[in-house]
Backbone as a chain_set.jsonl record, in Angstrom:
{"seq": "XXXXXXXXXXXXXXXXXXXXXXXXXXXXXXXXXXXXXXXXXXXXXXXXXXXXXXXXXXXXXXXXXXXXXXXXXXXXXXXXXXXXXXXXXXXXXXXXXXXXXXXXXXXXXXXXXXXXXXXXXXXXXXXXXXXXXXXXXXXXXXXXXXXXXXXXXXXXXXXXXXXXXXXXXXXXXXXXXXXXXXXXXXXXXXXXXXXXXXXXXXXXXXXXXXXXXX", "coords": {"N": [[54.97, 109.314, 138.85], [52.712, 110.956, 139.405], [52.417, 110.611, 142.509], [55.012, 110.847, 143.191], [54.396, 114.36, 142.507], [52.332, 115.075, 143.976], [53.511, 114.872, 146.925], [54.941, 116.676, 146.935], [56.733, 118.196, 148.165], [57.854, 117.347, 150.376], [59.559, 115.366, 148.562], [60.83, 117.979, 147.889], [62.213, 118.716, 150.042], [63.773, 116.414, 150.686], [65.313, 116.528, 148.489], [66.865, 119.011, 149.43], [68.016, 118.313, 151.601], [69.722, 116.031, 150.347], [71.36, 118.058, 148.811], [73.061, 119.608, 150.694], [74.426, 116.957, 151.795], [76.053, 116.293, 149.577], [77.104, 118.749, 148.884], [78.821, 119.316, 151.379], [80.676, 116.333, 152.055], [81.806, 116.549, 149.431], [83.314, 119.015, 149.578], [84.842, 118.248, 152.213], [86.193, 116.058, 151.129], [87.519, 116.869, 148.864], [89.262, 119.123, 149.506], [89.971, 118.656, 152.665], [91.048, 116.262, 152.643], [92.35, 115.792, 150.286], [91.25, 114.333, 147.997], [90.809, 114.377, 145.059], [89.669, 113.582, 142.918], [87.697, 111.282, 144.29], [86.127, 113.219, 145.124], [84.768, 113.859, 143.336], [82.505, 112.688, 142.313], [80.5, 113.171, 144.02], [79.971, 115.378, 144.083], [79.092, 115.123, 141.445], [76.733, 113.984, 142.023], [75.653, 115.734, 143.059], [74.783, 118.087, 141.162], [73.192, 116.156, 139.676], [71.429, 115.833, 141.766], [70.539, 119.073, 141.769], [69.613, 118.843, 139.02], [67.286, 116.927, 139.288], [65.801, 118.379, 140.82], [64.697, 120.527, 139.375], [63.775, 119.381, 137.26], [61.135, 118.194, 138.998], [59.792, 120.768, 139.38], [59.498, 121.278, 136.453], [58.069, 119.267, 135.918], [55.535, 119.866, 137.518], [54.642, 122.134, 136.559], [53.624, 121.314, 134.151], [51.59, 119.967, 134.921], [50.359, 121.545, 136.665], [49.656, 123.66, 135.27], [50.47, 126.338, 136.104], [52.354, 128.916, 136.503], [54.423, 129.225, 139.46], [55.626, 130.485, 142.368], [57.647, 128.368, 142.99], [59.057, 127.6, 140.591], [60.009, 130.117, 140.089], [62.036, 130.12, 141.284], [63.207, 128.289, 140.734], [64.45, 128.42, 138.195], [65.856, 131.384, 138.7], [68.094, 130.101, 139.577], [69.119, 128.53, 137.994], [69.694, 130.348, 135.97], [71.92, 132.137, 136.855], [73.771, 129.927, 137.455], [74.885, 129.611, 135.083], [75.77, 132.195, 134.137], [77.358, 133.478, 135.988], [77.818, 131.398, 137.832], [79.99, 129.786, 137.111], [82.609, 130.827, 137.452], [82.689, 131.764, 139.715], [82.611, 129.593, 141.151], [85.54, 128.666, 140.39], [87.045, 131.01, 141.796], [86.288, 130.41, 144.666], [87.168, 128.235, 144.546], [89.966, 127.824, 144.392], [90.605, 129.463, 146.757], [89.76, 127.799, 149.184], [91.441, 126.078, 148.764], [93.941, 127.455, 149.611], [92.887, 128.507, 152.228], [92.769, 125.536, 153.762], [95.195, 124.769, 153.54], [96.595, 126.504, 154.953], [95.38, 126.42, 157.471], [95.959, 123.719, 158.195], [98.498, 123.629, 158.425], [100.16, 123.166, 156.13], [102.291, 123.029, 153.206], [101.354, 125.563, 150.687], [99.385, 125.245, 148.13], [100.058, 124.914, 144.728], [98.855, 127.263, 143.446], [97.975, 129.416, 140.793], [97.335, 133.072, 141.446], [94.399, 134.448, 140.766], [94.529, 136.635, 137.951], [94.652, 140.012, 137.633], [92.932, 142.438, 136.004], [92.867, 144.885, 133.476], [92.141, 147.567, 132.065], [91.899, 147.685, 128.151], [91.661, 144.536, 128.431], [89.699, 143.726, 130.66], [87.808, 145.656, 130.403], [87.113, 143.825, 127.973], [86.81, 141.479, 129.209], [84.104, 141.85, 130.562], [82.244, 142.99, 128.723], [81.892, 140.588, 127.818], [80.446, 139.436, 129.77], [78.326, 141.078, 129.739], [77.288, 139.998, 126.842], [76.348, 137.691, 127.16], [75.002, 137.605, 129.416], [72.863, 139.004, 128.143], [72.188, 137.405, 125.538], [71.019, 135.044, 127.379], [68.77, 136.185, 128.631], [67.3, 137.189, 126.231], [66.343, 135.025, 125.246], [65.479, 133.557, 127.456], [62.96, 135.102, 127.821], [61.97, 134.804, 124.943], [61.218, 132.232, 125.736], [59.19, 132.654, 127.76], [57.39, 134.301, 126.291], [56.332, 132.355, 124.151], [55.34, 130.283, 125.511], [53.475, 131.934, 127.005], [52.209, 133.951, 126.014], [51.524, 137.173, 124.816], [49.979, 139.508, 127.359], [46.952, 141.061, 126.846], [47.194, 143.778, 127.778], [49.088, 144.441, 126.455], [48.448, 145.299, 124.013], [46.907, 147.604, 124.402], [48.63, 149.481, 124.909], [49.025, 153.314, 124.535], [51.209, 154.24, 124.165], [55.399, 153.785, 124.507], [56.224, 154.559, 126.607], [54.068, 154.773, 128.328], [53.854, 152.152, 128.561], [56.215, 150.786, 129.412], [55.842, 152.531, 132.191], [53.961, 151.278, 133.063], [54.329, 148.738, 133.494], [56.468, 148.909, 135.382], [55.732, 150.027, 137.737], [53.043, 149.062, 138.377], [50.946, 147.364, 140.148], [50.366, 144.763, 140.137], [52.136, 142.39, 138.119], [50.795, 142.768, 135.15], [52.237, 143.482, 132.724], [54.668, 142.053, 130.092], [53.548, 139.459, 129.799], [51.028, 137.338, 129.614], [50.742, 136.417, 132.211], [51.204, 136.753, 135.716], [52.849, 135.989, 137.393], [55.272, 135.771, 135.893], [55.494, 138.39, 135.111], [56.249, 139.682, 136.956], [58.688, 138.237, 137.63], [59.896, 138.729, 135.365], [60.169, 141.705, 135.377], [61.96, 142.38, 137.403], [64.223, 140.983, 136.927], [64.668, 142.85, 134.421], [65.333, 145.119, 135.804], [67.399, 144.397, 137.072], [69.137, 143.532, 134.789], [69.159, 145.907, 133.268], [70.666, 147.275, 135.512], [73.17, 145.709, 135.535], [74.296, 146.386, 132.924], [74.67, 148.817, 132.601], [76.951, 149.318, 134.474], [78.73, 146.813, 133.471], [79.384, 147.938, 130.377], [79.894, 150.389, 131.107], [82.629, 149.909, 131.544], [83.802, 150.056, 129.588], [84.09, 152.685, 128.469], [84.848, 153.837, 130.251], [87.505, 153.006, 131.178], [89.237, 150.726, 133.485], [91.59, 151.285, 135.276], [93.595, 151.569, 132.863], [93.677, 152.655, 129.281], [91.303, 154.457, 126.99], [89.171, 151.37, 126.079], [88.758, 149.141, 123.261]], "CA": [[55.203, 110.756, 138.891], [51.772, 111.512, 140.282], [52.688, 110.137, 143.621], [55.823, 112.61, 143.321], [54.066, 115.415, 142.281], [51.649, 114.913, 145.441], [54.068, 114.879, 147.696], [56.141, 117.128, 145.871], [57.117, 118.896, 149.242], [58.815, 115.733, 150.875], [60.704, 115.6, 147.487], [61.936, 119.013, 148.096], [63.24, 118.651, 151.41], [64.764, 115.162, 150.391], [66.879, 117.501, 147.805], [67.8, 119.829, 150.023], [69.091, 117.072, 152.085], [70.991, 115.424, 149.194], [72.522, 118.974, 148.544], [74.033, 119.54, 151.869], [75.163, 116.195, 152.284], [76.593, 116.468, 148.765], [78.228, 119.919, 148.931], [80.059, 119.01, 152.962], [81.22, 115.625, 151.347], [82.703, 116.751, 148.246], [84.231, 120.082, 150.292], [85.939, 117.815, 153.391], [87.134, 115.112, 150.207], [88.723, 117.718, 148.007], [90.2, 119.754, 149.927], [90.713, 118.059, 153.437], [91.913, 114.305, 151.891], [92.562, 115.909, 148.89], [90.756, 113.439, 146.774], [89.975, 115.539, 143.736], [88.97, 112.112, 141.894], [86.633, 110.657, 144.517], [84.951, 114.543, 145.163], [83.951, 114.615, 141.97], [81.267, 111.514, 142.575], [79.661, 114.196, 144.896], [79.998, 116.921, 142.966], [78.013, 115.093, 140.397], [75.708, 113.774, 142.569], [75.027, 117.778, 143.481], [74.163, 118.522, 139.823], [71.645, 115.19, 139.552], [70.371, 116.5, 142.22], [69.712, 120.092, 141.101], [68.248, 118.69, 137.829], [66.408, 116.261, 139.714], [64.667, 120.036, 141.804], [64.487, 121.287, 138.271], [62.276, 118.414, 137.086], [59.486, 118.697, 140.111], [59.325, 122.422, 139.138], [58.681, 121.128, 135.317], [56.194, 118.773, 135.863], [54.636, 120.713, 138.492], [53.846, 123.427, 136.078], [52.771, 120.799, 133.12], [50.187, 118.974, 135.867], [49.278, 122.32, 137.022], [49.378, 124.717, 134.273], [50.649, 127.512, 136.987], [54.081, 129.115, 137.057], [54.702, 129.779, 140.663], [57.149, 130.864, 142.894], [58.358, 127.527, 142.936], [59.295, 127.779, 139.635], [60.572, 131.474, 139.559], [63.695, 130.094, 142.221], [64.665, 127.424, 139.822], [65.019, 129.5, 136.75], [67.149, 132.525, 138.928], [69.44, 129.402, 140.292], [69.74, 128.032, 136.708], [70.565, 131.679, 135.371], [73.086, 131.809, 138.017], [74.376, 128.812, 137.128], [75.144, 129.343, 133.356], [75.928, 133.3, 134.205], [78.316, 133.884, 137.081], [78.569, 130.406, 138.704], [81.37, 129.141, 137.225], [83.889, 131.782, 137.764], [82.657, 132.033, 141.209], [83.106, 128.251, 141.501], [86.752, 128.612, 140.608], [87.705, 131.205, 142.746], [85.947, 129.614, 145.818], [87.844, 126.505, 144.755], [91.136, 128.046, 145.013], [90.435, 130.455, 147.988], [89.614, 127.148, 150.073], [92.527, 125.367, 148.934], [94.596, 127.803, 150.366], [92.998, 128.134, 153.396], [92.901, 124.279, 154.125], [96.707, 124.005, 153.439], [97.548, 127.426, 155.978], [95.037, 125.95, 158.516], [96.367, 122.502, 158.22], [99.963, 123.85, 158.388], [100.941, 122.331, 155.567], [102.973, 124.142, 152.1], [100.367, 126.286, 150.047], [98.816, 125.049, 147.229], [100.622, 125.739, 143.409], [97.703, 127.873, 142.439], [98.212, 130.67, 140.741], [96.347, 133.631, 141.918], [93.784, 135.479, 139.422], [94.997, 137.652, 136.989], [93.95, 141.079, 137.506], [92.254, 142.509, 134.61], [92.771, 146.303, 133.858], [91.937, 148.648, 130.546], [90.839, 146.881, 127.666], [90.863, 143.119, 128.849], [89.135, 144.086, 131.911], [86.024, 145.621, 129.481], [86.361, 142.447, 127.208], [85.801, 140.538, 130.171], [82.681, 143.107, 131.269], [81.894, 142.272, 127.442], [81.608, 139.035, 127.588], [79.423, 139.069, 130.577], [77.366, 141.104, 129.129], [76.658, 139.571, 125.95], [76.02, 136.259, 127.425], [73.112, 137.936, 130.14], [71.609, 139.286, 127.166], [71.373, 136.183, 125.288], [69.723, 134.195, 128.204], [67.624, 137.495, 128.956], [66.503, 137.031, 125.379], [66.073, 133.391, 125.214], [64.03, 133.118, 128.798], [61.814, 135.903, 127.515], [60.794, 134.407, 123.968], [60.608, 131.338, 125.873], [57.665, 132.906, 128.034], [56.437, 134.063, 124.871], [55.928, 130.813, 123.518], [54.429, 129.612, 126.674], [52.209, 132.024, 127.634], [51.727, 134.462, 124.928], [51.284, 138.597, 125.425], [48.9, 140.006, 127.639], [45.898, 141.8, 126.327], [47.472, 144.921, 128.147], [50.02, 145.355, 125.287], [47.671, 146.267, 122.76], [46.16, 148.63, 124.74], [49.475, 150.962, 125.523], [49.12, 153.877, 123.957], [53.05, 154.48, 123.817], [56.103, 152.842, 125.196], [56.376, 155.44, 127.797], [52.893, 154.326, 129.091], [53.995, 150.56, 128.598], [57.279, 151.065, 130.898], [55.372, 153.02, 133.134], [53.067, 150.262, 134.161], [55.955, 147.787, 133.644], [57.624, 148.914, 136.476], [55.194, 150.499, 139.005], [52.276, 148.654, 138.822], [51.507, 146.864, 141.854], [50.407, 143.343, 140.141], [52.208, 142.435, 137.046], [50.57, 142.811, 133.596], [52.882, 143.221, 131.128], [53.781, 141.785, 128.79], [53.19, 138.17, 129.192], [50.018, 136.943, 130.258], [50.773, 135.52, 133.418], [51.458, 137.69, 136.468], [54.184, 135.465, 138.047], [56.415, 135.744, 135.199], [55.367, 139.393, 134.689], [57.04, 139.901, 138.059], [60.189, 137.997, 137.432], [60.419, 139.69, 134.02], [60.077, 142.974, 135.765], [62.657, 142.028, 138.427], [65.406, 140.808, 136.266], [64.978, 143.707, 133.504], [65.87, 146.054, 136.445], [69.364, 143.713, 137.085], [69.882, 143.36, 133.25], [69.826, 147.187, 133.165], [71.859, 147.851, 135.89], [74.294, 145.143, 134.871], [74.498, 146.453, 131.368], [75.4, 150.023, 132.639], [78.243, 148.943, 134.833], [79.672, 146.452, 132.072], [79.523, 148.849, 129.458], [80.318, 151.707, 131.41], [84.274, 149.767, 131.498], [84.617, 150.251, 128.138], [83.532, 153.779, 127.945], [85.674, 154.733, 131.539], [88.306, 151.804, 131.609], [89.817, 149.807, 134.753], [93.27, 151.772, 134.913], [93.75, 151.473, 131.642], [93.283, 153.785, 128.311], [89.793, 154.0, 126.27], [88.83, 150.108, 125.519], [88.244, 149.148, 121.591]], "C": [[54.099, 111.482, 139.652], [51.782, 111.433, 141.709], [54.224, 111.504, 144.043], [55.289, 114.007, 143.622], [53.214, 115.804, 143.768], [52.2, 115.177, 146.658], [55.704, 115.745, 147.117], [57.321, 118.581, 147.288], [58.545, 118.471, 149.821], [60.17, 115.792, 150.225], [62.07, 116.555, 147.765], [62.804, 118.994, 149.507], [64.177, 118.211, 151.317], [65.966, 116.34, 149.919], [67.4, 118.102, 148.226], [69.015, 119.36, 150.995], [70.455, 116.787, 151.557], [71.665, 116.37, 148.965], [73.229, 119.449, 149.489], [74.753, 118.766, 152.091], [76.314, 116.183, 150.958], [77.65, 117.211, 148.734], [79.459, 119.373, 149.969], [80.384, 117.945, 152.045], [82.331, 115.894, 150.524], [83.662, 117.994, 148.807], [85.636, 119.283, 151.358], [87.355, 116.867, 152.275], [88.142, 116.072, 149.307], [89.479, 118.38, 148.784], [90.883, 119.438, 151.626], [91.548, 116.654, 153.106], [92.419, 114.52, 150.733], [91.986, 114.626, 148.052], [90.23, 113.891, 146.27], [89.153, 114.576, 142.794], [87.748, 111.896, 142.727], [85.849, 111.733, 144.861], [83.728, 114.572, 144.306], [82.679, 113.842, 141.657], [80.276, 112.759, 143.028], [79.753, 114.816, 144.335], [79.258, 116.487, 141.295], [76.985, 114.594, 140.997], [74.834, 115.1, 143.01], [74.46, 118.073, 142.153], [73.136, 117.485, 139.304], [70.923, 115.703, 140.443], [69.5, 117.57, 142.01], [68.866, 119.883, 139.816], [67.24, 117.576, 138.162], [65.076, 117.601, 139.992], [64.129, 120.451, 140.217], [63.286, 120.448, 137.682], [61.079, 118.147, 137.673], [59.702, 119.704, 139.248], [58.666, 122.089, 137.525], [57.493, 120.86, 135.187], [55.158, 119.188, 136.764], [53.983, 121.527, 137.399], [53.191, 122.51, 134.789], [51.468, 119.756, 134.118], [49.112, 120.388, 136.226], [48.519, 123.683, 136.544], [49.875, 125.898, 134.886], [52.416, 127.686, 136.725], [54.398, 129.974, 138.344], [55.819, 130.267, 141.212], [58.099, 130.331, 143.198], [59.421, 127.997, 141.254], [60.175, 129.11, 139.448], [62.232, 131.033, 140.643], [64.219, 129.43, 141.169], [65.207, 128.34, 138.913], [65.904, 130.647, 137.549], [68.169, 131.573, 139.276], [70.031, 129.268, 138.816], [70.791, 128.821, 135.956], [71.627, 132.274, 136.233], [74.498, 130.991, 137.879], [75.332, 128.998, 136.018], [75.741, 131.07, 133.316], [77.684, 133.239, 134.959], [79.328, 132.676, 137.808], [79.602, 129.704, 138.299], [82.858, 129.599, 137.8], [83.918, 132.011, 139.339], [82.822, 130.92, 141.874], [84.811, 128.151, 141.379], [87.474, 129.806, 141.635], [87.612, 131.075, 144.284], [86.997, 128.408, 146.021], [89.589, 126.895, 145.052], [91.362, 128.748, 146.306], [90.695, 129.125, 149.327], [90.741, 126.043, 149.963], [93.947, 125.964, 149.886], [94.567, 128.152, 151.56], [93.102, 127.418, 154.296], [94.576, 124.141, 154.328], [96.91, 125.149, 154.444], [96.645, 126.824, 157.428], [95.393, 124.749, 159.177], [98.083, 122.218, 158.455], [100.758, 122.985, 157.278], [101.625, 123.684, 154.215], [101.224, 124.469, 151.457], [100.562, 125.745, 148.792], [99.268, 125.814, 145.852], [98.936, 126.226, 142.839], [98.138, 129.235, 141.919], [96.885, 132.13, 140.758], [95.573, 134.196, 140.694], [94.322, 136.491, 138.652], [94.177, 138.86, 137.291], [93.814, 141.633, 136.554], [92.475, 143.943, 134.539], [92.596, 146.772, 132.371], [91.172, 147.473, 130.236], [90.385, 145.184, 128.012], [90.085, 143.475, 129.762], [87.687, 144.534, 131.429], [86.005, 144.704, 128.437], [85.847, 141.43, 127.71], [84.414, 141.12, 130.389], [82.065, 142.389, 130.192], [80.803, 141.157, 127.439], [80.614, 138.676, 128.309], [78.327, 140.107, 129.93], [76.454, 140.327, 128.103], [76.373, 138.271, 126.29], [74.605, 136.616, 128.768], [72.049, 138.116, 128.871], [71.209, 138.362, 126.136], [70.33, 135.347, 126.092], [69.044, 135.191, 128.536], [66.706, 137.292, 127.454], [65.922, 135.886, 125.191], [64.886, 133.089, 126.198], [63.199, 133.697, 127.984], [60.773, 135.608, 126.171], [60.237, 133.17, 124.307], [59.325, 131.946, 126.592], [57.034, 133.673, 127.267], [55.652, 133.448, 124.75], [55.232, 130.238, 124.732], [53.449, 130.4, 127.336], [51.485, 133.253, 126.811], [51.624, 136.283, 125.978], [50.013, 138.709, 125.804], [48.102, 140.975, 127.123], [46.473, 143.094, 126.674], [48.294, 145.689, 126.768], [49.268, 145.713, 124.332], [47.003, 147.451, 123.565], [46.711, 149.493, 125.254], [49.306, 151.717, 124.209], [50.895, 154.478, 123.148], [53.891, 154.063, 124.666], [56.354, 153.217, 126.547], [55.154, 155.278, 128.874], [53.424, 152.65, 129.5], [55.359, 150.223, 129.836], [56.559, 151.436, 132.121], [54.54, 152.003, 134.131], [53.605, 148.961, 134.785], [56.152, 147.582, 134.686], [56.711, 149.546, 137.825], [53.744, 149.781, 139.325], [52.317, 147.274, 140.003], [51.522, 145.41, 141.359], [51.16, 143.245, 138.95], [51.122, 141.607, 135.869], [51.347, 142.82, 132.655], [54.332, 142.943, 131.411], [53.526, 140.657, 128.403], [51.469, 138.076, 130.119], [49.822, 135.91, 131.799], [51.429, 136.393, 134.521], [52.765, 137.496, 137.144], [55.501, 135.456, 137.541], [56.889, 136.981, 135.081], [56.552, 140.265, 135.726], [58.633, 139.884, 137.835], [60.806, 138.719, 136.363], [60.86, 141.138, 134.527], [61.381, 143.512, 136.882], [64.215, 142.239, 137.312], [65.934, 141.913, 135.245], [65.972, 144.591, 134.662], [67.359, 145.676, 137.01], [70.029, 144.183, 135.912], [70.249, 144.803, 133.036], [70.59, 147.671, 134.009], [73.257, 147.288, 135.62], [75.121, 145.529, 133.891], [75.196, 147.899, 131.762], [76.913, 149.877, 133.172], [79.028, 148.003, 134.038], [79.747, 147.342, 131.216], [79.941, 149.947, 129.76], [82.215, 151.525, 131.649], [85.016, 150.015, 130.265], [84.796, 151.732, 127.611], [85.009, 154.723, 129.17], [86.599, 153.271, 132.09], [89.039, 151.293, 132.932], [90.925, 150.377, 134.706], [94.152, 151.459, 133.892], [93.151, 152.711, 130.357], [92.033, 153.014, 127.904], [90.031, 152.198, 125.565], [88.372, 150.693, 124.215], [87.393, 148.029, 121.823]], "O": [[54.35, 112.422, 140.406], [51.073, 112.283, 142.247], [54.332, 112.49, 144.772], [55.565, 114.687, 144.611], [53.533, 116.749, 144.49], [51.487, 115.697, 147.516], [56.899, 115.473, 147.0], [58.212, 119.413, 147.119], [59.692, 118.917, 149.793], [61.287, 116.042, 150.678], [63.287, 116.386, 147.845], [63.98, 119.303, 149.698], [65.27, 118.725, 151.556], [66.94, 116.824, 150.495], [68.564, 118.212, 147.841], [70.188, 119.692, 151.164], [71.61, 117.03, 151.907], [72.842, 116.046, 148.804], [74.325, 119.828, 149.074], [75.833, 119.123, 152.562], [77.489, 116.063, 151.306], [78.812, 116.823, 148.617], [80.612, 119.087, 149.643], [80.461, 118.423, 150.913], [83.504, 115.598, 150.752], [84.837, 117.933, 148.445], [86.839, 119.541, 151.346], [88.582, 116.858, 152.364], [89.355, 115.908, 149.174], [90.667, 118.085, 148.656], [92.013, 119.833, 151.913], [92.669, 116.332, 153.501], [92.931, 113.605, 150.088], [92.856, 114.037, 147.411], [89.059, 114.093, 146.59], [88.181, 114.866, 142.097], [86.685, 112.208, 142.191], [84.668, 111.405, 144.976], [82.557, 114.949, 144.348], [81.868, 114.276, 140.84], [79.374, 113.17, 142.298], [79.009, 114.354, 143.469], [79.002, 117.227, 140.345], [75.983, 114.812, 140.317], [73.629, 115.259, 143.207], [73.276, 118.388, 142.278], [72.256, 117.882, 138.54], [69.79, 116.084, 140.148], [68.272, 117.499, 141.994], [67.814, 120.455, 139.53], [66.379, 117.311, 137.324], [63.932, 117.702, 139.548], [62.923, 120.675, 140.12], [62.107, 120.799, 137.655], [60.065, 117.892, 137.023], [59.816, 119.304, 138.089], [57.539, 122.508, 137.26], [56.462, 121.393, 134.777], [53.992, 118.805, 136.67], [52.753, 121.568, 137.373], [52.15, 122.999, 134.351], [50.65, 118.963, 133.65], [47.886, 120.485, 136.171], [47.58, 124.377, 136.93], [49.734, 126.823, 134.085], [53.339, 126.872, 136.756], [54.595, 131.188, 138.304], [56.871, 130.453, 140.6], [59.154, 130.847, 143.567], [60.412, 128.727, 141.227], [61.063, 129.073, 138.596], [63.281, 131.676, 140.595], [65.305, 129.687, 140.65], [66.303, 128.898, 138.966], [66.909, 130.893, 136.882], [69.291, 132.077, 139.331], [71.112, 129.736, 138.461], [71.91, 128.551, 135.52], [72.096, 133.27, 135.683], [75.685, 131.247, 138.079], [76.479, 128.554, 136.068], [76.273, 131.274, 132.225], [78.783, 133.01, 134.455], [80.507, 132.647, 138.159], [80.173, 128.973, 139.108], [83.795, 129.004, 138.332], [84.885, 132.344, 140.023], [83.142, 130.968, 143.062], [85.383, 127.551, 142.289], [88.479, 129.449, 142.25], [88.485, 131.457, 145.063], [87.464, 127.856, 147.018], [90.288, 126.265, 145.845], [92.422, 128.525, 146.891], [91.518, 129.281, 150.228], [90.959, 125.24, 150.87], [94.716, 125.301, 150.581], [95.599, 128.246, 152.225], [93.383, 127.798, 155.432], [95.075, 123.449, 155.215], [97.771, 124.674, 155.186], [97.296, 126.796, 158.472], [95.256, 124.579, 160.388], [98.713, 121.169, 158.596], [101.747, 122.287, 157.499], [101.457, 124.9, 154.307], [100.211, 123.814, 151.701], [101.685, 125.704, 148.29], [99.016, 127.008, 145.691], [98.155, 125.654, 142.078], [98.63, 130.073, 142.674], [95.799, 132.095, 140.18], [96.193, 134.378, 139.647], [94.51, 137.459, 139.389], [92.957, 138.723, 137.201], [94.779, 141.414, 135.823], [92.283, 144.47, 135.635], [93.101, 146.033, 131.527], [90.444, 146.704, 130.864], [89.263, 144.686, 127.917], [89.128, 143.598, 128.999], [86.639, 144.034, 131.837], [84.932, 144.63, 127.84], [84.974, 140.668, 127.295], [83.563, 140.238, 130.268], [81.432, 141.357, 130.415], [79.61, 140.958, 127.208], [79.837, 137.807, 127.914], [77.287, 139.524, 129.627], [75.273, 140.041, 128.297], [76.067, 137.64, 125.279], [73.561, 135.98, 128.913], [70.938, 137.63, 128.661], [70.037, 138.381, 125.761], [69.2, 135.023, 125.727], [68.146, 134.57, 129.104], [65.48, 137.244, 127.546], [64.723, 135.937, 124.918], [63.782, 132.6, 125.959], [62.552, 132.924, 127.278], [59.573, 135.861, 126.062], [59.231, 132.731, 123.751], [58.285, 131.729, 125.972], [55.85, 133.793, 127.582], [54.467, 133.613, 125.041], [54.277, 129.538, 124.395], [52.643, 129.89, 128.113], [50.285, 133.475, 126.972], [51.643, 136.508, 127.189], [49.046, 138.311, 125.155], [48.751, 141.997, 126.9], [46.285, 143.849, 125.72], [48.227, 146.814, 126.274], [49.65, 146.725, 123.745], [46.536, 148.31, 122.818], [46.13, 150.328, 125.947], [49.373, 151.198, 123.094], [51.349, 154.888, 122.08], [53.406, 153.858, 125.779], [56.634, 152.448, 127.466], [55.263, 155.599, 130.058], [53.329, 152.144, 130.619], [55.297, 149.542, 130.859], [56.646, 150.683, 133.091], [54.466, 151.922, 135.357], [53.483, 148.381, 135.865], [56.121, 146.464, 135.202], [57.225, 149.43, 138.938], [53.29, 149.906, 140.462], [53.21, 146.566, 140.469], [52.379, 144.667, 141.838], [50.916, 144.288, 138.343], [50.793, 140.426, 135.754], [51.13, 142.11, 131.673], [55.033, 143.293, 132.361], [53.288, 140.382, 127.227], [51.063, 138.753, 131.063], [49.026, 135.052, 132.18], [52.476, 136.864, 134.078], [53.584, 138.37, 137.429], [56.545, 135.263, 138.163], [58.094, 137.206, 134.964], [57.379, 141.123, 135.418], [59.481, 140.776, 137.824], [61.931, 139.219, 136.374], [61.875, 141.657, 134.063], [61.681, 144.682, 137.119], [64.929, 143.21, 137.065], [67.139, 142.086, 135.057], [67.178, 144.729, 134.458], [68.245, 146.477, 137.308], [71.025, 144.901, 135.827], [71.394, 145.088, 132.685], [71.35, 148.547, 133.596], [74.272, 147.973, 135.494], [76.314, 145.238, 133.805], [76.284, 148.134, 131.236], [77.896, 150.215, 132.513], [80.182, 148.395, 133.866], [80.864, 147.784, 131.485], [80.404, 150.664, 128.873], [82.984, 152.466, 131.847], [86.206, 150.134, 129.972], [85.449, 152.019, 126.608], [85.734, 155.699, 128.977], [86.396, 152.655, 133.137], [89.596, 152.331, 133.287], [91.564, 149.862, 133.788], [95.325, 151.124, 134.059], [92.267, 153.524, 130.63], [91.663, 151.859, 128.116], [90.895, 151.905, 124.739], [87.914, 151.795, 123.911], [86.721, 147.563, 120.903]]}, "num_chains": 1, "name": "protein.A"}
């Protein structure tokens, strides 16, 4: 692993490698040869790979005690991953089936198109994405807790209105973990999570062509 870690550059390239050749592969097999069976080799070889990237970035930070900016990509891919990317994986996956079969001149693909969502399903979906950011929003955050503990700054706001204030405009981050790199990403993502949270929640309040959501 020390020999890895050393050359922990190399590594990354390699992966980026393996995920190009991975992705084209599994794209030309599914949907030009249609082989949805033998894709799916590649398409797990794409996810060893990403938790292969994910593992440098671990032991990087337990060799070097640092959480860098290496580190701050994996964790937004991961939360990506476990957030949005599936739904955005299925309608990629049908989008390109039907353009393979009209480019290929062949019949179009039995897919049926997305359901459009309107009133209240439409804010139980919103819902749903909400309450699943704000679990992993809570979860990351007690994890850098637990790993790096609050910065000295938080005892020393006088009120929350001071503690926001520095939150969000100071130039390096301080608060509220003790580590500046996280302080950042923390500072980053709150400002998603709150705009996220207004536009989900704001479907339930002013519904999708639909009456008031319950």
């Amino acid at each position: 692993m020390d020999y890895i870690l050393a050359h922990k550059w190399m590594f990354l390239i390699l992966a980026e490698v393996i995920f190009w050749i991975s992705i084209i592969t599994f794209l030309v097999l599914r949907y030009w040869f249609g082989k949805k069976t033998l894709s799916f080799v590649f398409f797990l070889l794409f996810i060893i790979n990403d938790l292969w990237i994910a593992s440098l970035g671990f032991f990087d930070y337990l060799q070097t005690g640092q959480f860098s900016s290496y580190q701050v990509v994996i964790v937004v891919v991961f939360l990506y991953a476990i957030t949005y990317g599936k739904s955005d994986f299925k309608k990629l996956d049908s989008y390109i089936q039907i353009y393979v079969a009209k480019w290929k001149g062949g019949p179009a693909p039995a897919i049926a198109p997305p359901k459009k969502l309107v009133g209240k399903e439409h804010a139980q979906k919103e819902r749903k994405h909400f309450y699943v950011h704000l679990a992993v929003y809570a979860a990351a955050h007690l994890v850098f807790f637990l790993l790096f503990g609050l910065s000295s700054r938080v005892y020393e706001m006088a009120s929350m209105n001071q503690f926001f204030d520095e939150f969000f405009s100071a130039k390096e981050g301080t608060l509220p973990f003790a580590n500046p790199t996280v302080n950042n990403l923390s500072r980053i993502w709150t400002l998603i999570f709150v705009i996220d949270s207004i536009v989900a929640l704001s479907y339930t309040v002013f519904p999708k062509g639909g009456g008031k959501a319950s």
